[in-house]
C-alpha positions in Angstrom: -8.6 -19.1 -16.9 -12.0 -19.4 -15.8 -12.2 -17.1 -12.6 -13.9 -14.2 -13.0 -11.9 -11.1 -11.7 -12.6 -7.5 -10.8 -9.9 -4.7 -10.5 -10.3 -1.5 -8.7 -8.0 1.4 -10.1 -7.0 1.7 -13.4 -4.2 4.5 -13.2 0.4 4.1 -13.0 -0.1 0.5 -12.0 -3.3 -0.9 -12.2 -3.8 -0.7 -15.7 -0.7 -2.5 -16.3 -2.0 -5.1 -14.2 -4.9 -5.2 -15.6 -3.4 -6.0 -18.9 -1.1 -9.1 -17.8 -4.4 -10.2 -16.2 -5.8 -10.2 -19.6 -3.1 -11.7 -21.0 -3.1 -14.8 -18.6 -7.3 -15.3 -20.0 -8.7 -14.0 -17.1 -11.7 -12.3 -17.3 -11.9 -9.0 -16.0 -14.2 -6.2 -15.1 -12.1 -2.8 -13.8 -13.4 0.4 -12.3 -11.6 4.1 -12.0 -13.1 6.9 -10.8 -12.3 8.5 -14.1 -13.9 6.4 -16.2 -11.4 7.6 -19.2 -8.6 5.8 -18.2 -10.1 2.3 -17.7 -12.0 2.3 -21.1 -8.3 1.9 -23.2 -8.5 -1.7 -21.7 -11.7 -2.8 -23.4 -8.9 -2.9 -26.4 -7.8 -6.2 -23.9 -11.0 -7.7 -23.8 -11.6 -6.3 -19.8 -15.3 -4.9 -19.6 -15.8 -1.5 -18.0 -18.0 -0.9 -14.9 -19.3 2.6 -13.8 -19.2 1.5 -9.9 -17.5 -0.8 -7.7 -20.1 -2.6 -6.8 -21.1 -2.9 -10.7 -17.5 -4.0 -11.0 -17.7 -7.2 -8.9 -20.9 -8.2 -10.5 -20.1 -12.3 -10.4 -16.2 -11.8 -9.7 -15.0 -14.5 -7.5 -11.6 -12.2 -6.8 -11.4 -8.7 -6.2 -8.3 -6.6 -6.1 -7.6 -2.7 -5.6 -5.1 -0.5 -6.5 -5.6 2.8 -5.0 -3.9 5.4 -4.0 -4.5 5.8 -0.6 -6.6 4.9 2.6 -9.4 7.1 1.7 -9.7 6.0 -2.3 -9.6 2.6 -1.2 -12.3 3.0 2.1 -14.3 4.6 -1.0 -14.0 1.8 -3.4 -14.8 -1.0 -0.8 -17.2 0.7 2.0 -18.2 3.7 -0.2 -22.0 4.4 -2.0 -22.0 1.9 -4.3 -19.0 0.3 -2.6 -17.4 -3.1 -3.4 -17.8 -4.9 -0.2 -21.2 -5.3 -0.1 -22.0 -6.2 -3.4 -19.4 -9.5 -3.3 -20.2 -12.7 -3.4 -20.1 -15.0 -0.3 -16.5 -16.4 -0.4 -15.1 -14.0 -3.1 -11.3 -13.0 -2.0 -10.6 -9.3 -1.5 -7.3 -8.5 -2.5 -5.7 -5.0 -1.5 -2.4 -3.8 -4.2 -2.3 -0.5 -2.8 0.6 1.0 -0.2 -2.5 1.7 2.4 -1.6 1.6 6.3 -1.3 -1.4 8.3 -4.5 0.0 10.1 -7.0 0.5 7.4 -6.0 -2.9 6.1 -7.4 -4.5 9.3 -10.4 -2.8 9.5 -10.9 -3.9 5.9 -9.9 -7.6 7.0 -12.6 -7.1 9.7 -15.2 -6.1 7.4 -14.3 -8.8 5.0 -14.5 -11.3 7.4 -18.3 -10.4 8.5 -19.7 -10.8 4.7 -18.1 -14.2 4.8 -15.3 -13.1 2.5 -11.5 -14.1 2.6 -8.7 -11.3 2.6 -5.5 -10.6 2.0 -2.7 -7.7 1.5 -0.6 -7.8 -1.3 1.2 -4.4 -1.6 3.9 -4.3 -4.5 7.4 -3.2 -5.2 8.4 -2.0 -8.7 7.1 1.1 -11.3 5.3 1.9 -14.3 7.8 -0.4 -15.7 7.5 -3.4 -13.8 3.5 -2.9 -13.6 3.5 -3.4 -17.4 6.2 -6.2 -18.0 4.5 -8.3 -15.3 7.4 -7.8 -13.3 6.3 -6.8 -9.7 7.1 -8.5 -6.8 4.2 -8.9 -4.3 4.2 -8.3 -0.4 2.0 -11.0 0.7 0.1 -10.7 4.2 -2.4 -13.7 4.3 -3.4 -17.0 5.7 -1.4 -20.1 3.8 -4.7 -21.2 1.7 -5.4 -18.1 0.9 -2.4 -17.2 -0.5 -2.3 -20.9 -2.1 -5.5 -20.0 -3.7 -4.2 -17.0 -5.5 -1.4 -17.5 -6.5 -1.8 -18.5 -10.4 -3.8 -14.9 -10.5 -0.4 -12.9 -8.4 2.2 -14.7 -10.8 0.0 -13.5 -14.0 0.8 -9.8 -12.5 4.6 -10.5 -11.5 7.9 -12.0 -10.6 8.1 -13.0 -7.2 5.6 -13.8 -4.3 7.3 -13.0 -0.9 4.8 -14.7 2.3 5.8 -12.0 4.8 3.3 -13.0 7.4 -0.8 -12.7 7.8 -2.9 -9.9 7.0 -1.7 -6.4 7.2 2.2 -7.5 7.3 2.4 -6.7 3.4 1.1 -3.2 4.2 3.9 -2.6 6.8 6.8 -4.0 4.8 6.2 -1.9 1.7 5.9 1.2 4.0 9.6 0.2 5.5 10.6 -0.3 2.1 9.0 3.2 0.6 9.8 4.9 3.6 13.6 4.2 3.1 13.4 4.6 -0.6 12.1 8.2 0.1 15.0 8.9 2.4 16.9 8.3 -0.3 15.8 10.5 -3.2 15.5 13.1 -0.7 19.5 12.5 0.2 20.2 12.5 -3.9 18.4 15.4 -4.2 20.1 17.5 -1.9 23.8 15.7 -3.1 23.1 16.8 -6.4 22.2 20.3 -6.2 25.7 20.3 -4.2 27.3 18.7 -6.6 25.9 21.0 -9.7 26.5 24.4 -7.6 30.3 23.2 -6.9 33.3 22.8 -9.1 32.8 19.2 -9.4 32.5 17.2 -12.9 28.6 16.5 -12.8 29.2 13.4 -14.8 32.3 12.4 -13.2 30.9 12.6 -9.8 27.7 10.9 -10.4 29.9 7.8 -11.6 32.0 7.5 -8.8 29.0 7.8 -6.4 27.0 5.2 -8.1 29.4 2.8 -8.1 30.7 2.9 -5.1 29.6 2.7 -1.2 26.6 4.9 -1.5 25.5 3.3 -4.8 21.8 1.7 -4.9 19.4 1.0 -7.5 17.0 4.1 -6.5 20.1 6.2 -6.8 21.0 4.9 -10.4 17.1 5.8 -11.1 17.0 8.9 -9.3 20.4 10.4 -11.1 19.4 9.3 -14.7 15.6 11.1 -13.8 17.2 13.9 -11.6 19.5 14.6 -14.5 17.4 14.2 -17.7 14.7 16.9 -15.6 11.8 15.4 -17.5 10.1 13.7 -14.9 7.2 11.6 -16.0 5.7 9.6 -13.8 6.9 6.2 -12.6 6.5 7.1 -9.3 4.1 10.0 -8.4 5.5 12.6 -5.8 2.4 13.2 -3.7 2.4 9.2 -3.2 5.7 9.2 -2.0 4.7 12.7 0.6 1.9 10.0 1.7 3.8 7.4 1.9 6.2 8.7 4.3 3.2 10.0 6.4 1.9 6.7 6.5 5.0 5.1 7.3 5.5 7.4 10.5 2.1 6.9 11.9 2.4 3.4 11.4 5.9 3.3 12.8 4.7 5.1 16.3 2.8 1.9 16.8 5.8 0.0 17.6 6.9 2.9 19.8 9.9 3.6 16.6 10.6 7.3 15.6 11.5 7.5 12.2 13.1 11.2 12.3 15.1 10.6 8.7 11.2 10.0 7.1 10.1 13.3 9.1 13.1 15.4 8.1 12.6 13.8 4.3 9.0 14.4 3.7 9.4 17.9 4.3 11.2 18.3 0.9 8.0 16.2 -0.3 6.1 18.3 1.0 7.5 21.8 -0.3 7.4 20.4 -3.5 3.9 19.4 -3.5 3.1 22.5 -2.5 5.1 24.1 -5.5 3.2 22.4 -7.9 5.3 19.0 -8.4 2.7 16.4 -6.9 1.9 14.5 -10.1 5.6 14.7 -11.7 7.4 11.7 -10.5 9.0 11.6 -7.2 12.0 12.7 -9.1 11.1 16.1 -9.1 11.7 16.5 -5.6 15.1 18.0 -6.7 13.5 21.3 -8.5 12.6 22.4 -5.0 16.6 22.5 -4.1 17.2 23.7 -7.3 15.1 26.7 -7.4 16.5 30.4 -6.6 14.4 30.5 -3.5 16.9 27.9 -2.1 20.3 28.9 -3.2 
C-alpha cells in the first residue's frame, strides 16, 4: 500500500494497530508522548516522530488513539499539534472513546483546513488490538468511509456505518457505559459470593451460563478470580468513560443513574491506587477490610 499514514498514540491499543498497519504495507509514521513506547515499532518498519505535527509530515491519513478529550485536543490543536501541519485533503481519523462533543469541534476544525473527518471509536482489548480483530464504530459521510476502508479492515474485523460524524463516539460510550455497569455488578456478586458459604467455582458456573451470563462476565470472573490484573482494559479509562457517557447522555435529556452509582466503585478504586491495573481490579475495593 502506497498511502502514507500517521498514527497518534502508541500505548494498549495503538501499538497493536500500528503493527497490522505495517503488516498490510502501509507506511507509517507514529507519535506517543513517551517516546519509549513507540520506538519498539521501528522493529515493523513505522518511523518515529518527536511531535504530531512531525508525525503527519506528508501523511495523507491521520488517526488517533488517545486516551481522552484532553490527550487528543493536545495531539490535534496542541503546540506542535497535528491539525495544522496536515495536508489539504488528508483524512483525520479519531480511534479514541472521546465525547460526542469534542469530536464535533474536531470535525469543525477539520473542516476549515480543508480536511475530511471521521470517528471511528473501537470495541475489543489488548487482544483484539493485536490480532487485527477490532470492530470499528464508524461516524462519517459514505465517501469517506468508502475511502478508508482498505486502511480500517487492515486494523480489524468488522466495519459498523452507525451514522455521520460523532455517532461512533456516542455508540461506544453506550456500549462502555453498559460494560462498566457490569463489572461493577460482578464485582460486588463476587465478593458475596466469596464471603458466603457458596462453592466459588460452582457458583461462578452456574452464573455464567445461565440468565445473567455475558461475555464481560466470562472475562471479568476469569480476571476477577486469577487477581493478576494486567491491563486489557485500564481502570481509570473505564472511571472516564462512564463520566463521559453521563455528560453525553444529559444531552438527550437521559439520566443514566446505574453509570452514576457504578463509577463510584471506579472511582474509589482509582483513588486506592488501582487506575492503571485493568478494569478488573475494581473488585479489590470490595474486597478490602475497609469494606467488609
Amino acid at each position: 500500500m502506497s498511502i502514507q499514514v500517521a498514527l497518534l498514540g502508541t500505548g494498549t491499543m495503538g501499538s497493536g494497530m500500528a503493527r497490522n498497519l505495517r503488516k498490510a504495507g502501509f507506511p507509517l509514521t507514529v507519535y506517543n508522548r513517551t517516546r519509549e513506547k513507540a520506538e519498539q515499532l521501528t522493529e515493523t518498519g513505522a518511523e518515529v516522530a518527536d511531535t504530531p505535527a512531525l508525525a503527519v509530515a506528508g501523511a495523507a491519513v491521520v488517526i488517533s488513539m488517545l486516551a481522552d478529550d484532553d490527550a487528543s485536543r493536545e495531539a490535534w490543536l496542541g503546540v506542535h499539534g497535528a491539525l495544522p501541519a496536515m495536508q489539504a485533503g488528508a483524512v483525520v481519523i479519531e480511534c479514541g472513546t472521546v465525547s460526542p462533543k469534542w469530536v464535533q469541534e474536531l470535525h469543525q476544525e477539520a473542516e476549515a483546513r480543508g480536511l475530511r473527518m471521521m470517528d471511528a471509536p473501537v470495541t475489543g482489548s489488548r487482544p483484539q488490538a493485536n490480532a487485527g480483530e477490532l470492530t470499528f464504530l464508524a461516524g462519517a459521510d459514505q465517501a469517506t468511509l468508502d475511502a478508508m476502508r482498505p486502511i480500517l479492515e487492515s486494523m480489524g474485523k468488522a466495519i459498523l456505518h452507525v451514522g455521520p460524524v460523532g455517532s461512533g463516539a456516542e455508540l461506544k460510550l453506550i456500549n462502555n457505559f453498559l460494560c462498566g455497569v457490569q463489572v461493577a455488578s460482578f464485582a460486588e456478586a463476587l465478593v458475596w459470593i466469596e464471603r458466603s458459604e457458596l462453592d466459588r467455582t460452582q457458583a461462578l458456573e452456574f452464573l455464567k451460563t445461565g440468565a445473567a451470563g455475558s461475555g464481560i462476565f466470562k472475562a471479568m470472573s476469569e480476571r476477577m478470580t486469577a487477581g493478576t490484573y494486567e491491563v486489557n482494559f485500564m481502570l481509570r479509562l473505564m472511571e472516564k468513560d462512564m463520566r463521559y457517557a453521563q455528560q453525553a447522555a444529559a444531552t438527550t435529556q437521559t439520566t443514566l443513574t446505574t453509570a452514576a452509582c457504578s463509577n463510584k466503585l471506579f472511582e474509589r478504586a482509582e483513588a486506592a491506587g488501582y487506575g492503571e491495573r485493568d478494569m478488573s481490579a475494581v473488585v479489590e475495593v470490595l474486597r478490602s477490610k475497609d469494606e467488609a
